[in-house]
N, C-alpha and C positions, 0 to 999 in steps of 0.2 A: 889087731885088736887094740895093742896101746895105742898107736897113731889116728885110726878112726872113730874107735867104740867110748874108747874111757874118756877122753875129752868130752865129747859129745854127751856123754852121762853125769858128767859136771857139770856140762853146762843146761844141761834137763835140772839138776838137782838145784841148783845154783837160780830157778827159776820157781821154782816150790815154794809157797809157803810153808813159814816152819812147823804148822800144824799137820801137815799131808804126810803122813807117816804110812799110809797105807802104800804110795807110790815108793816111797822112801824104802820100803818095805822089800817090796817086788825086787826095785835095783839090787839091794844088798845081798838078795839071796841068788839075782843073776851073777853077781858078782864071788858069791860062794862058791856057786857052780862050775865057774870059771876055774877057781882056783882048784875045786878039786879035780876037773878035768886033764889042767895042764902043767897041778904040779906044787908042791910047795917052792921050787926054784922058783918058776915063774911067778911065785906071788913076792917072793924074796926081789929079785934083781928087776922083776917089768912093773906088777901092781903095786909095791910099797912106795918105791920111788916116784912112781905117776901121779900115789894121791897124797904122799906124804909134800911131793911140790905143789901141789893145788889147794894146799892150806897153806903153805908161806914156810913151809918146815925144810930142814936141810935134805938131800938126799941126792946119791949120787948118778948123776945125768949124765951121762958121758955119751950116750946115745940117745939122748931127747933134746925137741926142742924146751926154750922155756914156758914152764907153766906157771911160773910163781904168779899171786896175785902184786898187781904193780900199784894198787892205790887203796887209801883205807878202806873205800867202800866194798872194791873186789875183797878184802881183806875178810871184813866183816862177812862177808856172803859166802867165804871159805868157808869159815868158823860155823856159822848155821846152816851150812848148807851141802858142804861138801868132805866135814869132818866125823858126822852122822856115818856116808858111808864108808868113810877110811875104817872107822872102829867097828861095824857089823859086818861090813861088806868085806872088807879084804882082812883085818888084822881081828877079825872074826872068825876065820879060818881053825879048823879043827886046830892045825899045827903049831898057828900063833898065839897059842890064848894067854901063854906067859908075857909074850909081847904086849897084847892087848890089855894086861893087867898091868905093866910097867908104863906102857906108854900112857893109860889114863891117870895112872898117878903121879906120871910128870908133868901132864897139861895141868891138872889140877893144884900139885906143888908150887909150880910155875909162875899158876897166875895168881896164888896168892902173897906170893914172892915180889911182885911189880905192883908196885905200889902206885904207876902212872896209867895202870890199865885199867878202863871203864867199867863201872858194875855189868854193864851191860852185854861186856865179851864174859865175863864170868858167868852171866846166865845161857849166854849161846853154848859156852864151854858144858855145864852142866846139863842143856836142853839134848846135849848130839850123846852126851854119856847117858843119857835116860834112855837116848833112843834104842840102844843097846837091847 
């Protein structure tokens, strides 16, 4: 599942325009499903770490290859694209919702915090918590 399915759900997402919330939609809840199938573990140690690397975020790989984004653009296309379903899809999850309450308000803290970051990651930032 991690090594075939979630890459490949980035990279579908990551090809979205950021209006397609309906597709967006679909993914986050196969994504639900997932988690509640196989487990809050598995959303803890396979999925958090899968998409929290696929936004550019720390998280421990010890058994993945690299997912990080390597260049501004990938970067940018994390943020609008693949951070949507980090917060509905995975850390959306019944069990995480305290997660998914701290971690929006760190992205959010964060980037008001950096002063060299573009209005325009702020609105990706705000466009993936709407999506919510």
């Amino acid at each position: 599942m991690h090594v075939e399915c979630f890459p490949k759900l980035i990279q579908l997402a990551c090809l979205l325009p950021w209006k397609e919330d309906n597709l967006r939609s679909r993914i986050s809840k196969f994504l639900l499903s997932v988690s509640e199938r196989f487990g809050d573990t598995y959303v803890t140690c396979i999925m958090l770490p899968v998409f929290l690397t696929a936004i550019g975020d720390d998280a421990d790989l010890t058994f993945f290859p690299s997912l990080r984004p390597r260049s501004a653009v990938s970067e940018r296309l994390a943020t609008s694209c693949v951070l949507p379903l980090l917060l509905a899809g995975v850390l959306g999850a019944p069990g995480k919702r305290k997660e998914l309450a701290d971690y929006s308000r760190k992205l959010l803290l964060e980037d008001n915090s950096k002063e060299n970051r573009p209005a325009k990651h702020t609105l990706e930032i705000i466009n993936a918590i709407r999506f919510i």
